[in-house]
GUDO-962649 format. One record per residue (C-alpha): residue in one letter; chain; residue number from 1; x, y negated, z. Coordinates in nm, 2 decimals, always signed. Example, Ala and Ser with C-alpha at 12.3 -4.5 7.8 and 13.67 -1.06 7.14 Angstrom:
! GUDO-962649
PT   bavex   drenvex   milum       xx       yy       zz
PT       A         A       1    +1.23    +0.45    +0.78
PT       S         A       2    +1.37    +0.11    +0.71
END
This chain:
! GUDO-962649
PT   bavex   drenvex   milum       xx       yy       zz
PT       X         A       1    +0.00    +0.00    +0.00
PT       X         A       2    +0.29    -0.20    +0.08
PT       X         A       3    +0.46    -0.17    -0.23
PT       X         A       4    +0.18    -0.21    -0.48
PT       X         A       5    +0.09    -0.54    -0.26
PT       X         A       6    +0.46    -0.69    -0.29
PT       X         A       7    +0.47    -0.62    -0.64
PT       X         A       8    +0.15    -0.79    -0.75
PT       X         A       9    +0.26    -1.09    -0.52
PT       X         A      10    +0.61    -1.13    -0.67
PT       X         A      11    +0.41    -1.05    -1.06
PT       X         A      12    +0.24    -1.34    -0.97
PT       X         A      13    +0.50    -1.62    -0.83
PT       X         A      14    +0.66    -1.51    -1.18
PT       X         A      15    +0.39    -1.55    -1.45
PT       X         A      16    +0.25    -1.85    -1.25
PT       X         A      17    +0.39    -2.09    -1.44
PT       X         A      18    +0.23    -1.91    -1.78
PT       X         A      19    -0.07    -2.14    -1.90
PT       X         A      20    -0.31    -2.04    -2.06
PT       X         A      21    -0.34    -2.38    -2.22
PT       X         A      22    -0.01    -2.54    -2.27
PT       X         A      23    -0.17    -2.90    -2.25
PT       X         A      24    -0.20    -2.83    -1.85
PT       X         A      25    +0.07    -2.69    -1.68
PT       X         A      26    -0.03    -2.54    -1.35
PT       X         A      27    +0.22    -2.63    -0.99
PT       X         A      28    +0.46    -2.37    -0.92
PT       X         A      29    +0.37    -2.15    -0.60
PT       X         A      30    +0.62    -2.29    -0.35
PT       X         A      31    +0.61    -2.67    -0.32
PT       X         A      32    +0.90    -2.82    -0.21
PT       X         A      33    +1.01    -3.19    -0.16
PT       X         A      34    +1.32    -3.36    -0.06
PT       X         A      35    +1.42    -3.69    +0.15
PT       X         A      36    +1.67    -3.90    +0.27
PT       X         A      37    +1.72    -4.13    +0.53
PT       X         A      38    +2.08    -4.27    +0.65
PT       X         A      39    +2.20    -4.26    +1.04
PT       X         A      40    +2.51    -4.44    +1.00
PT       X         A      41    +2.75    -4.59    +0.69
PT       X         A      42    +2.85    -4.23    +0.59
PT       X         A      43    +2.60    -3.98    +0.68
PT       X         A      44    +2.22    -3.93    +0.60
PT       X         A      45    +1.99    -3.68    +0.65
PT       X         A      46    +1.82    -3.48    +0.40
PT       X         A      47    +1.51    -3.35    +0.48
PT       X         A      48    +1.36    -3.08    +0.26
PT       X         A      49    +1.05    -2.92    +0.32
PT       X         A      50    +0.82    -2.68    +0.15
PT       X         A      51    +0.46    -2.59    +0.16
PT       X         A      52    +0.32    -2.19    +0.02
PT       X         A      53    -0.05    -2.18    -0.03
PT       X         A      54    -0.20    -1.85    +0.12
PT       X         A      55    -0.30    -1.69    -0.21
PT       X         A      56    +0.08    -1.67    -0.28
PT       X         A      57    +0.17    -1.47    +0.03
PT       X         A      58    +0.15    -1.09    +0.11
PT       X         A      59    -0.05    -0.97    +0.41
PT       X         A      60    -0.12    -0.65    +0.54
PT       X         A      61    -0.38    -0.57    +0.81
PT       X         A      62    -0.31    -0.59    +1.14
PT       X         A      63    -0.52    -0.52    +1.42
PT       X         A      64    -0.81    -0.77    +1.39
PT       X         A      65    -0.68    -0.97    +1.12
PT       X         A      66    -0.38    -0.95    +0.89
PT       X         A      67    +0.00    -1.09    +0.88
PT       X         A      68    +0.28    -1.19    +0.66
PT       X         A      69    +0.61    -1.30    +0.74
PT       X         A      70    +0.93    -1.43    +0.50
PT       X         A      71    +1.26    -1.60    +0.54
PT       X         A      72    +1.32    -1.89    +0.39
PT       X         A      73    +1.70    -1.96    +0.26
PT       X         A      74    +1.83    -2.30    +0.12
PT       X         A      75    +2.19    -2.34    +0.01
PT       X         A      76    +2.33    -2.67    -0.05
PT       X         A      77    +2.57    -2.72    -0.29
PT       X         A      78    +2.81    -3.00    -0.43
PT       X         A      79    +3.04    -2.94    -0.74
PT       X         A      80    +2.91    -2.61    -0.72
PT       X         A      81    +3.05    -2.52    -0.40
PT       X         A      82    +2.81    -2.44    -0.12
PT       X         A      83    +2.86    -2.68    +0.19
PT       X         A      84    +2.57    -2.64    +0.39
PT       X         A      85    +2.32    -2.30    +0.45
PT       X         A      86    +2.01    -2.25    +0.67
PT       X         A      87    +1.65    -2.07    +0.69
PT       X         A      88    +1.37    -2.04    +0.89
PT       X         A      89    +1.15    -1.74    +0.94
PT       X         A      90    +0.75    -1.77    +0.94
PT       X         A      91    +0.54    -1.54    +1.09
PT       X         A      92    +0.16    -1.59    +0.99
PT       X         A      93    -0.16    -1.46    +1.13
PT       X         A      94    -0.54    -1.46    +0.94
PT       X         A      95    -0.83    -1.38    +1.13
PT       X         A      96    -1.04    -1.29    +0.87
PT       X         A      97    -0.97    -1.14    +0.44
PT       X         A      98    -1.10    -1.43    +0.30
PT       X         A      99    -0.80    -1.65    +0.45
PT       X         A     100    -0.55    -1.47    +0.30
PT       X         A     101    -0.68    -1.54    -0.06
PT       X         A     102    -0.73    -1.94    +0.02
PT       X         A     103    -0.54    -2.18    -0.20
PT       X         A     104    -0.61    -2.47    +0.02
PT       X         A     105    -0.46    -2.31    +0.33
PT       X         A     106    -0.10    -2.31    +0.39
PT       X         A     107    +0.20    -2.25    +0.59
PT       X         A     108    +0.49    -2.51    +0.59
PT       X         A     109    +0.83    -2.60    +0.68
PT       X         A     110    +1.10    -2.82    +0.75
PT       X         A     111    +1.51    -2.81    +0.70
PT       X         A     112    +1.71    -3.04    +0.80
PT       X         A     113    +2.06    -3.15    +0.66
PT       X         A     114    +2.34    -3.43    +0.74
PT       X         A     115    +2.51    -3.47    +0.45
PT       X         A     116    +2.77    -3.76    +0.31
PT       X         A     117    +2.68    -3.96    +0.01
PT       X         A     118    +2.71    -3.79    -0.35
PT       X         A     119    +2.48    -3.58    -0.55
PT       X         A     120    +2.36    -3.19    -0.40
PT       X         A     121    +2.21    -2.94    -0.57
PT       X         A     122    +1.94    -2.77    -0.31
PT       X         A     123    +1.93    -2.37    -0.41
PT       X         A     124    +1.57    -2.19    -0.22
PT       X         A     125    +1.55    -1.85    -0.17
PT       X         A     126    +1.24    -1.64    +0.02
PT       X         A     127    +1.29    -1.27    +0.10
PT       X         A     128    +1.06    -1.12    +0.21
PT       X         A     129    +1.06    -0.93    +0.58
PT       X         A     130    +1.14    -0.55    +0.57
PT       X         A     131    +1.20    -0.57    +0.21
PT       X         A     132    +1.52    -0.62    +0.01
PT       X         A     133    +1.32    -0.87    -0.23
PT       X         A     134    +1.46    -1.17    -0.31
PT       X         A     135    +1.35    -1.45    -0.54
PT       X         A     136    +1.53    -1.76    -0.61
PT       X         A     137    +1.33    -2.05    -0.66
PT       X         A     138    +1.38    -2.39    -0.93
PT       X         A     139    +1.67    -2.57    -0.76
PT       X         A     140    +1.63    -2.90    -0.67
PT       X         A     141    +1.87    -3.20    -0.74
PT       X         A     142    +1.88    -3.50    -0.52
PT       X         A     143    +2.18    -3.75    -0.51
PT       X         A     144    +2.22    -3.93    -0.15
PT       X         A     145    +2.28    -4.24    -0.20
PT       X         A     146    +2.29    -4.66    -0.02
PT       X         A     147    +1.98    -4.80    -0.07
PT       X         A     148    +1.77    -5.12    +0.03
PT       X         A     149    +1.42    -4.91    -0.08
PT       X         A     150    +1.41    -4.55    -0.01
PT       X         A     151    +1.12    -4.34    -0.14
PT       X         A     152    +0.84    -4.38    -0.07
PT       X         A     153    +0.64    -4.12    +0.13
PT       X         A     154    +0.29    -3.96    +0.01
PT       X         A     155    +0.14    -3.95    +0.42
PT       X         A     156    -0.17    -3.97    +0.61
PT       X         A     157    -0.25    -4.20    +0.90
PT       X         A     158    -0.24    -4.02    +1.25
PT       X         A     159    -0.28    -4.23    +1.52
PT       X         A     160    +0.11    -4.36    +1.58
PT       X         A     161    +0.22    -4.04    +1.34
PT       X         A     162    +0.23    -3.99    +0.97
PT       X         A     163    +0.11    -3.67    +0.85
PT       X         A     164    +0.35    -3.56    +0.54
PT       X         A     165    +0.08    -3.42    +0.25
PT       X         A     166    +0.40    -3.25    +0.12
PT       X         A     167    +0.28    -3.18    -0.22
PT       X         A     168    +0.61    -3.22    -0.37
PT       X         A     169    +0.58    -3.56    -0.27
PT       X         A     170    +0.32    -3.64    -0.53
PT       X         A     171    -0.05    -3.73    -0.43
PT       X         A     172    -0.30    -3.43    -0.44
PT       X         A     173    -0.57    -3.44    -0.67
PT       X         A     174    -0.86    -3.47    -0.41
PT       X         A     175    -1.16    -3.65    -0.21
PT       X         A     176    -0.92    -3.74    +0.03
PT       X         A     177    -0.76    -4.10    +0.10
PT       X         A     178    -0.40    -4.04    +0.09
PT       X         A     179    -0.16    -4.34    +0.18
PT       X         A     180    +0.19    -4.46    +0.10
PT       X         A     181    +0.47    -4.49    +0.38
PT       X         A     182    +0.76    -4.72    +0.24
PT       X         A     183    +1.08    -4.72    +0.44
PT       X         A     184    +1.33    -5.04    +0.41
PT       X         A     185    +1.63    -5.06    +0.50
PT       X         A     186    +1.71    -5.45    +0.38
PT       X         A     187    +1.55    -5.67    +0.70
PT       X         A     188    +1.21    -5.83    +0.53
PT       X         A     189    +0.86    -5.91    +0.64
PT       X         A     190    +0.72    -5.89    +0.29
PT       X         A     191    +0.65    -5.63    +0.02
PT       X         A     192    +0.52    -5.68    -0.32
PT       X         A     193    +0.40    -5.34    -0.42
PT       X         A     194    +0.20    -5.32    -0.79
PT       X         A     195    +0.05    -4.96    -0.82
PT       X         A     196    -0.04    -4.91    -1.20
PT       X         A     197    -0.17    -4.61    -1.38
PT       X         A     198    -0.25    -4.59    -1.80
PT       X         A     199    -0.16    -4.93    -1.77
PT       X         A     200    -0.39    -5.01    -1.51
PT       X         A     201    -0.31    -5.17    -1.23
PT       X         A     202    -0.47    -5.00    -0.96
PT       X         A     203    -0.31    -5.25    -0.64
PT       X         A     204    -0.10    -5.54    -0.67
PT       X         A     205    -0.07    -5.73    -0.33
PT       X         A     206    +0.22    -5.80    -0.08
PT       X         A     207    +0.26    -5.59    +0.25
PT       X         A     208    +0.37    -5.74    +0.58
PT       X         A     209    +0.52    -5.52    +0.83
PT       X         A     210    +0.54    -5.62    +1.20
PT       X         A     211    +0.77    -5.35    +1.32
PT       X         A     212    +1.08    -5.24    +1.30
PT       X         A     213    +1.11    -4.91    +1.40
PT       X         A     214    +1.25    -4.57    +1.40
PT       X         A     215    +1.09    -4.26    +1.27
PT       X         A     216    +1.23    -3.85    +1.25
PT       X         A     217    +1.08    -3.58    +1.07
PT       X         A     218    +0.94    -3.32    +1.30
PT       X         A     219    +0.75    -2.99    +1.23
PT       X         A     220    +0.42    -2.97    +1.47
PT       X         A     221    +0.21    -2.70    +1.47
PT       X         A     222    +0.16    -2.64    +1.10
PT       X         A     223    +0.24    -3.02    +1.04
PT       X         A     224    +0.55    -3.21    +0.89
PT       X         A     225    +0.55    -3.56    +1.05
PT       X         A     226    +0.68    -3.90    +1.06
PT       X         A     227    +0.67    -3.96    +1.46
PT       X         A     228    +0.80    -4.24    +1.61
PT       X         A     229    +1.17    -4.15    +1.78
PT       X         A     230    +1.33    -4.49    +2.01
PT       X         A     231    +1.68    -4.34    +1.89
PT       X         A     232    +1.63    -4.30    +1.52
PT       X         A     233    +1.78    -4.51    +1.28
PT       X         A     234    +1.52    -4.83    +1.25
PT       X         A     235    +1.38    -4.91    +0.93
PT       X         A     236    +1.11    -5.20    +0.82
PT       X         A     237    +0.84    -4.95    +0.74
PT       X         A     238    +0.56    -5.04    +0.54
PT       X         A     239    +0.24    -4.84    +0.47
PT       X         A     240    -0.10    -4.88    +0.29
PT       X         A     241    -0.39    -4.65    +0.20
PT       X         A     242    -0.75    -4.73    +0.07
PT       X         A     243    -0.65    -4.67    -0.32
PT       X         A     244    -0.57    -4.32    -0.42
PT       X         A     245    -0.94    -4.19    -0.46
PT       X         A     246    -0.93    -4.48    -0.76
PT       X         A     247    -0.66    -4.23    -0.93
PT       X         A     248    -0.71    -3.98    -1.23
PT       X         A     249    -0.43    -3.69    -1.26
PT       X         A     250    -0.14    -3.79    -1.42
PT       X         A     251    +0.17    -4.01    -1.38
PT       X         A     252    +0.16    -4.29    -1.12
PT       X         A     253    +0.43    -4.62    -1.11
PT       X         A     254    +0.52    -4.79    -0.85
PT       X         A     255    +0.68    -5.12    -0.84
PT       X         A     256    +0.81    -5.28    -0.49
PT       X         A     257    +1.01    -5.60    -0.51
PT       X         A     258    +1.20    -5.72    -0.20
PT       X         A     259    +1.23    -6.04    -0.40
PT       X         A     260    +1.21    -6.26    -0.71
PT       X         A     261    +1.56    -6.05    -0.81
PT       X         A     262    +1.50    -5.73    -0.69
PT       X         A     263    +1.22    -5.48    -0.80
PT       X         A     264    +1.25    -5.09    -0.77
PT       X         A     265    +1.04    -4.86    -0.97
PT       X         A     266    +0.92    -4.48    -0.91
PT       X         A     267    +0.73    -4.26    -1.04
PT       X         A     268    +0.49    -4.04    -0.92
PT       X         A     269    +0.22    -3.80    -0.98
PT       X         A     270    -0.16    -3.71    -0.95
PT       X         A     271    -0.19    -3.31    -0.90
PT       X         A     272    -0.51    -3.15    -0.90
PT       X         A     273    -0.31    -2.82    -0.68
PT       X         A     274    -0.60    -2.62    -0.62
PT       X         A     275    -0.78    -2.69    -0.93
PT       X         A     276    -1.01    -2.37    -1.06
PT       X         A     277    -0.82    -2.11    -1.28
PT       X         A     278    -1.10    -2.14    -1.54
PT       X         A     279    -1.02    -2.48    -1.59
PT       X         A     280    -0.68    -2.39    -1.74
PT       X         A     281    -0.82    -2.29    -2.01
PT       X         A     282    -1.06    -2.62    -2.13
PT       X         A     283    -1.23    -2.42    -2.41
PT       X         A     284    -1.37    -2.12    -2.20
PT       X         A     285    -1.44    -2.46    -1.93
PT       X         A     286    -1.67    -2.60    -2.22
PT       X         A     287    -1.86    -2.30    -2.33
PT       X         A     288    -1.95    -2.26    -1.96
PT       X         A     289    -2.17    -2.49    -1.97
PT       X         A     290    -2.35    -2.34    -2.16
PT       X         A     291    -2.48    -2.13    -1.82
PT       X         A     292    -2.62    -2.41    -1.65
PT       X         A     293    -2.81    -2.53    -2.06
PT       X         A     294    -2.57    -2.79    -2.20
PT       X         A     295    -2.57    -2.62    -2.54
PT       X         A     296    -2.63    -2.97    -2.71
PT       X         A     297    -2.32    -3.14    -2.47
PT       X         A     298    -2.10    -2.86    -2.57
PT       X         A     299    -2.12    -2.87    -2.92
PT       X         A     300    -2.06    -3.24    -2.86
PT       X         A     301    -1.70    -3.19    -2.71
PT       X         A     302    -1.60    -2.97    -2.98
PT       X         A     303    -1.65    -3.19    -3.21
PT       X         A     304    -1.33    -3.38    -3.06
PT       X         A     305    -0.96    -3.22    -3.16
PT       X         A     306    -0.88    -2.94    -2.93
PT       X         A     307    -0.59    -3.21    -2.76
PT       X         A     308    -0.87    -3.40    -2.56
PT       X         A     309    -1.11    -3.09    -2.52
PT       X         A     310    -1.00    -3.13    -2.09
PT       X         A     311    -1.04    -3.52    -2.12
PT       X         A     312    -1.41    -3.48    -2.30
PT       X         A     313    -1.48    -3.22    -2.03
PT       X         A     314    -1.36    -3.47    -1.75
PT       X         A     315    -1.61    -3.73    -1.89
PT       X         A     316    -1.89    -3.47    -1.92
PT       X         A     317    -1.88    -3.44    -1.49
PT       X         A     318    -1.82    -3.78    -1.44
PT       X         A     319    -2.11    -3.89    -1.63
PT       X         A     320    -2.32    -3.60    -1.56
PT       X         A     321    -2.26    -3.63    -1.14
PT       X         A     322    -2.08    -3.94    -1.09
PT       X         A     323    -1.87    -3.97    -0.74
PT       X         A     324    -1.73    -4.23    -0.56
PT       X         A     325    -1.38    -4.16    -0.63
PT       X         A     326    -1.19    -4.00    -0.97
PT       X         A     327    -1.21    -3.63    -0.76
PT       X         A     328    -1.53    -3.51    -0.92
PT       X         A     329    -1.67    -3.26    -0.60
PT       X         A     330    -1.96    -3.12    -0.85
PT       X         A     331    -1.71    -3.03    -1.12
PT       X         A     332    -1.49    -2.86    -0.87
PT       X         A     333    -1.75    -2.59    -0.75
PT       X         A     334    -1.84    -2.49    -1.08
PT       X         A     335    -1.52    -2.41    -1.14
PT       X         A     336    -1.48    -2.25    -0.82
PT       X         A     337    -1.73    -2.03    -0.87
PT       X         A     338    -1.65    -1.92    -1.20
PT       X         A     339    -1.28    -1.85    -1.03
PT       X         A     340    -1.50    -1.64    -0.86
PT       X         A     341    -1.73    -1.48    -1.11
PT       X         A     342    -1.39    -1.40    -1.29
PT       X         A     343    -1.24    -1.25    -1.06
PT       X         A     344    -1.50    -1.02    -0.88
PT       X         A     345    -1.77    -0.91    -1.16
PT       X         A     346    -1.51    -0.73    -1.37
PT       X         A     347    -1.72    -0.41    -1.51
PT       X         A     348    -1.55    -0.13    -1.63
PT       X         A     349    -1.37    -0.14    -1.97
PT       X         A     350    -1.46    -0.49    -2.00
PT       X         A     351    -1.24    -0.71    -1.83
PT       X         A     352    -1.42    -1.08    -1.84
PT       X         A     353    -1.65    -1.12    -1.58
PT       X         A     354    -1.78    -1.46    -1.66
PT       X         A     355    -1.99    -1.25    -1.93
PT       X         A     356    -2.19    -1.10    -1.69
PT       X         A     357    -2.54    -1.17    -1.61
PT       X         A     358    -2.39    -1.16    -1.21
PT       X         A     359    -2.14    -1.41    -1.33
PT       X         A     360    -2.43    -1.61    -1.48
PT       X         A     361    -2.63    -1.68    -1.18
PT       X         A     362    -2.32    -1.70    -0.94
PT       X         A     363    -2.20    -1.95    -1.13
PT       X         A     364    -2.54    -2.15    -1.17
PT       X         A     365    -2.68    -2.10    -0.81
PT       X         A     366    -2.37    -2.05    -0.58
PT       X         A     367    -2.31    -1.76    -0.31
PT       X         A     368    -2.66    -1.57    -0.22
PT       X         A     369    -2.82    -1.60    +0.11
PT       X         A     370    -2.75    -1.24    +0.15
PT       X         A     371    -2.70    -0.94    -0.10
PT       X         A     372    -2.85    -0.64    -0.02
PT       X         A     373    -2.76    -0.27    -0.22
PT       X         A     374    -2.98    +0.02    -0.26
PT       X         A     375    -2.93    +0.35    -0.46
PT       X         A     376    -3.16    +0.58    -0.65
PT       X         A     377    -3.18    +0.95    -0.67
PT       X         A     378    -3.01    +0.85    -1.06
PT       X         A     379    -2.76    +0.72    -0.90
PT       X         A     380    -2.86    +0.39    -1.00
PT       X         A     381    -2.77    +0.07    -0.80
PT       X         A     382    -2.98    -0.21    -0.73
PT       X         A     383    -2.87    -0.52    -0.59
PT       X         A     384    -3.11    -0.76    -0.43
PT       X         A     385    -2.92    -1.14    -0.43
PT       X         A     386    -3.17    -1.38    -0.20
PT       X         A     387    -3.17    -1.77    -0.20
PT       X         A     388    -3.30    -1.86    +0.06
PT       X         A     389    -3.30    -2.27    -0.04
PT       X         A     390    -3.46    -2.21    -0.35
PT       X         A     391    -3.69    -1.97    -0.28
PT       X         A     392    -3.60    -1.70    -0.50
PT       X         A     393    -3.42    -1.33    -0.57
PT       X         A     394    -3.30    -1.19    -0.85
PT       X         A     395    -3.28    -0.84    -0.89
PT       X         A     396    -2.97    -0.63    -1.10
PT       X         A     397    -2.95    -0.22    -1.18
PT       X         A     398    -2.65    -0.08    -1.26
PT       X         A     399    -2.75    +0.23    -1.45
PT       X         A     400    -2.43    +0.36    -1.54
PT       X         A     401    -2.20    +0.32    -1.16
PT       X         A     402    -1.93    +0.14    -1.45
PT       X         A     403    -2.00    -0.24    -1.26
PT       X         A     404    -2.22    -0.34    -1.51
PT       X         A     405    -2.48    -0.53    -1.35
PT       X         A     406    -2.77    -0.61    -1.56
PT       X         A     407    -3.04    -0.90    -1.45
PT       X         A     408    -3.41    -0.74    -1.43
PT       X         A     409    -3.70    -0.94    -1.56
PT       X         A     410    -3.54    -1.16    -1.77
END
């Protein structure tokens, strides 16, 4: 059990970053993200953390719930010598099966390095306990370097913490407000930051900050966070928040100017990470819709070259169920359930299961109330799916014991 489990996990961190369309690119299973901060004129530390959704892990029941448990390795090189080397172990515990399969739960960590300026090449590694599986992961370079503006931080607002989203520093596609923590080291009150996306300026206002203060990276719980340390190197930290739910997905600038002469620019990203499988694919997306009667809207959208079939779908949910922000929450649960449909209604010699009538009222109504399974003297199964807040059941036979679920009545 063991080994057929390790093998579809490590299959899969593998072929994740196969698309099906090549004009989305899914995230790659471990996230990582590295920082810098300086102590003193020679050293800094180099923070690098890393955050592996639980759908990526192995688990194997234990007791009344199930565990996993890896090491992970980071070697730092420069001019291809190694100079620094550490891991941490994680031990995680699930309650329940569904956990295990979440992609929006996770487990984190945080490594810590002090390290003179120059460029380093970071090398992970995660083996995997009581196996002699090991998988290098996509090395990161980061050059440490003196700075007036350091990068700014992707974080949530906790109290007197920041809450690291640790999404490869990039903002996560979502409902949530996400914030930006901006550490400068050059003394200032004032911050012009401009926030622009498709050539849109999104913010463009100056930031005062009223402390001056010191802040170390600590791992809480199942947290990486800014917290305030009276011995940390001091920094004129500015932070602001109230803007990203205005963001699509795609590439984010930043501009911050310390003055009329200097003006620093990065670059960031909007990542939908737990976006829908089904939705990696925008022409099976389209012809989905097709369950819930929008023959006439997708005919429409393929009527547009294949390149902006995901945009035209995009503009279908926004106009369809409009939401506050750019995250569209309607858009996201059909999806969802279509991950779903896809992955549980499988029948027997035919693999799709979105093409099932099971498929087809999952995907329209959501999870039953309750499902209830009875079998004949044929050997024919019947399952009963109630719903409760629409008052209604709908009744499928499977005649044959292959999976293949037919609707009654229709």
């Amino acid at each position: 059990m063991f080994t057929s489990l390790k093998k579809t996990f490590w299959t899969g961190i593998l072929i994740c970053a196969i698309t099906v369309n090549a004009q989305i690119k899914p995230p790659p299973p471990v996230l990582l993200s590295a920082y810098y901060l300086p102590v003193n004129n020679e050293y800094s530390d180099l923070y690098v953390t890393f955050r592996i959704a639980n759908n990526k892990l192995v688990f194997l029941k234990q007791g009344d719930g199930y565990s996993g448990s890896f090491e992970f390795n980071i070697e730092v090189l420069k001019n291809d010598s190694v100079v620094e080397r550490t891991s941490v172990n994680k031990n995680i515990f699930q309650s329940d099966y569904e956990s295990t399969k979440a992609k929006d739960k996770y487990v984190q960590g945080l490594l810590t390095f002090r390290l003179k300026s120059g460029k380093y090449k970071l090398v992970p590694e995660i083996r995997l306990d009581k196996t002699n599986i090991d998988v290098r992961l996509k090395p990161l370079v980061k050059e440490i370097k003196p700075n007036d503006v350091f990068e700014p931080l992707v974080v949530t607002k906790n109290k007197g913490d920041f809450i690291l989203t640790n999404f490869e520093n990039n903002f996560p596609f979502t409902n949530k407000d996400n914030g930006l923590l901006l550490p400068v080291k050059k003394a200032t009150s004032v911050l012009g930051l401009k926030i622009s996306q498709n050539n849109t300026v999104i913010v463009d206002t100056n930031l005062t900050n009223k402390n001056y203060e010191g802040f170390n990276f600590v791992h809480a719980g199942n947290e990486i966070l800014l917290r305030k340390d009276s011995i940390a190197p001091k920094f004129n930290y500015f932070f602001i928040d109230g803007f990203s739910k205005k963001l699509n997905e795609g590439k984010v600038d930043l501009e911050i100017k310390l003055n009329d002469t200097t003006k620093v620019k990065f670059r960031k990203y909007v990542i939908w990470y737990t976006k829908p499988l089904t939705l990696y694919n925008p022409e099976m997306a389209i012809k989905l819709l097709r369950i819930i009667g929008e023959d006439k809207e997708v005919r429409a959208i393929f009527k547009h070259p294949s390149r902006l079939y995901y945009k035209k779908l995009v503009e279908y949910w926004n106009r369809k169920f409009p939401q506050p922000g750019k995250f569209n929450e309607a858009m996201n649960e059909f999806y969802t359930r279509a991950d779903y449909a896809l992955m549980n209604f499988n029948t027997l010699g035919k693999s799709n299961g979105l093409r099932t009538d099971r498929a087809k009222i999952y995907i329209k109504y959501g999870k039953p109330t309750s499902i209830e399974r009875k079998y004949s003297e044929q050997n024919e199964i019947l399952e009963i799916w109630k719903y409760e807040h629409i008052n209604r059941e709908f009744i499928f036979i499977d005649r044959t014991g292959s999976g293949k679920f037919k609707l009654l009545g229709k």
